[in-house]
C-alpha positions as CSV (number, residue, x, y, z in Angstrom):
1,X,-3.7,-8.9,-18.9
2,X,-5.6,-5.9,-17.8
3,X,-7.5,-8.5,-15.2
4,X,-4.1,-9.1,-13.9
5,X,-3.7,-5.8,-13.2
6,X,-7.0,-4.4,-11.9
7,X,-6.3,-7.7,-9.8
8,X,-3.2,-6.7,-8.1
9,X,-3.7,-3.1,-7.9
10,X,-6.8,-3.7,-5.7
11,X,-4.7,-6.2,-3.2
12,X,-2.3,-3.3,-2.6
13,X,-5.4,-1.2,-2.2
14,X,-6.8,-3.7,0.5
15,X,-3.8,-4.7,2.4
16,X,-1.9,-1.3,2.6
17,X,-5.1,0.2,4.0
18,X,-5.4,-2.4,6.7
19,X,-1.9,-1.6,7.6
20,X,-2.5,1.8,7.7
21,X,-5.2,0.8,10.0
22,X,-3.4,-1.2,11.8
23,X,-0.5,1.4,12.4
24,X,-2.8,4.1,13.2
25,X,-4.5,2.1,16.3
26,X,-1.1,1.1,17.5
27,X,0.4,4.9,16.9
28,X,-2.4,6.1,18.8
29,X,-1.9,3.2,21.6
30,X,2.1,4.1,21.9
31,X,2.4,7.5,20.8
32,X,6.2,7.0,19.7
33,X,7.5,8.9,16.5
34,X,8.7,5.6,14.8
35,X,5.5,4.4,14.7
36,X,4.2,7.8,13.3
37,X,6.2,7.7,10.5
38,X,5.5,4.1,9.8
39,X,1.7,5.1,9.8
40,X,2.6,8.1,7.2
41,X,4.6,5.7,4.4
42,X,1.4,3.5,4.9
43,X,-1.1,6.3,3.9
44,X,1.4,7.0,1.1
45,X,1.3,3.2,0.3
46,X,-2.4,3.5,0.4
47,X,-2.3,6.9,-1.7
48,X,-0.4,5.3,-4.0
49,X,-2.9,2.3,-4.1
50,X,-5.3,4.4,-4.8
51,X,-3.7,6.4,-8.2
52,X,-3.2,2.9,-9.2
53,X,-6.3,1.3,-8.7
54,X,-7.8,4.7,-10.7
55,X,-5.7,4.2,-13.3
56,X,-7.0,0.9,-14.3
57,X,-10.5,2.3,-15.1
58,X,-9.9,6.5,-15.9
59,X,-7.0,7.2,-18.4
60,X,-5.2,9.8,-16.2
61,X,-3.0,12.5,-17.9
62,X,0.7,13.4,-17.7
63,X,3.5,11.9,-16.1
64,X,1.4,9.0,-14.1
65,X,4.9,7.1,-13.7
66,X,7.2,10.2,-12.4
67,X,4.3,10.1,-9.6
68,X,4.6,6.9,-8.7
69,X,8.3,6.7,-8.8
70,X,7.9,9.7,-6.0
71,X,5.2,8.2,-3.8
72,X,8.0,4.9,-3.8
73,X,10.7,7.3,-2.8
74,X,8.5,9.3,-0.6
75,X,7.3,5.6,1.1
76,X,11.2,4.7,1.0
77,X,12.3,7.5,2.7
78,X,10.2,7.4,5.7
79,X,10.4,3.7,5.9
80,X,14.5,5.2,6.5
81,X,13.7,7.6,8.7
82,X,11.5,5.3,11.0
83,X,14.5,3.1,11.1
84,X,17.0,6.5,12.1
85,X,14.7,8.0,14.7
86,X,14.9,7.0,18.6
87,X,11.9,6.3,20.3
């Protein structure tokens, strides 16, 4: 099972940092505030990628799933807010 895991948490490692990427370059080619926002819940996607891809090999300390119940609702509400904002 831990395969499984160490498995999956490296995809969302890989593909949210390509669309991080990916949103940066087009952020930097439109320069529209949607599009900034979208690139910030990506780097939190990709944050969040990382604390789990780390916790497959490190035993981390505390409350590991309070944090990653607040990167969600951190990447949750900007997604919102990208979807509120004009322009």
């Amino acid at each position: 099972m831990w395969e499984v895991t160490a498995f999956a948490a490296g995809v969302i490692l890989v593909f949210s940092a390509v669309l991080f990427v990916l949103s940066a370059v087009t952020y930097r080619r439109l320069r529209t505030r949607r599009l900034l926002i979208v690139c910030l819940s990506f780097l939190a996607f990709f944050i969040k990628g990382i604390w789990l891809s780390l916790s497959q090999f490190v035993v981390i300390q505390g409350n590991a799933l309070v944090l990653l119940y607040l990167f969600d609702l951190c990447i949750l509400t900007l997604l919102a807010f990208s979807l509120l904002t004009k322009g």
